[in-house]
C-alpha positions in Angstrom: 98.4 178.4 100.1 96.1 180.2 98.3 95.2 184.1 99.1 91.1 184.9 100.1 91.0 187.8 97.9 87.8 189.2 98.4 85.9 191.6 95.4 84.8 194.7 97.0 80.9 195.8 97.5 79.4 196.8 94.8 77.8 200.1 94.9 73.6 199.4 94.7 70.7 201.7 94.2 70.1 201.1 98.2 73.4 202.4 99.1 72.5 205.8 96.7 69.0 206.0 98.4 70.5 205.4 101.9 72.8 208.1 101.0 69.8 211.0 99.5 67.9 210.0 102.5 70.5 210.7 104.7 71.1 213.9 103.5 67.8 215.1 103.2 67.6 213.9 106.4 70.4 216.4 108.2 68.9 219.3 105.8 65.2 218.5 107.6 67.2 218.5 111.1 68.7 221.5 110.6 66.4 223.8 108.9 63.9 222.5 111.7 66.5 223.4 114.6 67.4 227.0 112.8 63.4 227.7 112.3 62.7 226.7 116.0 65.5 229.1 117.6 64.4 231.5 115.2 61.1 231.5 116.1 61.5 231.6 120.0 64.2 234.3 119.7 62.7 237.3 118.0 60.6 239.2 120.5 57.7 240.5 117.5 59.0 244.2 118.3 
């Protein structure tokens, strides 16, 4: 009876890019969204 001990994942360079990518990614998103309803909301005066 021997235990399947498993090591855990090692941390790479793709999970830190998949990471900044992901980020940068929601940042985009949302500065897009906010620019958009900013842009159809003010009237010029």
């Amino acid at each position: 009876m021997t235990a399947n001990v498993q090591k855990p994942r090692e941390f790479t360079g793709r999970h830190m890019l998949a990471i900044i990518l992901a980020f940068f990614g929601v940042v985009i998103a949302v500065n897009l969204t906010m620019a958009t309803l900013a842009s159809t909301s003010w009237t010029g005066l």
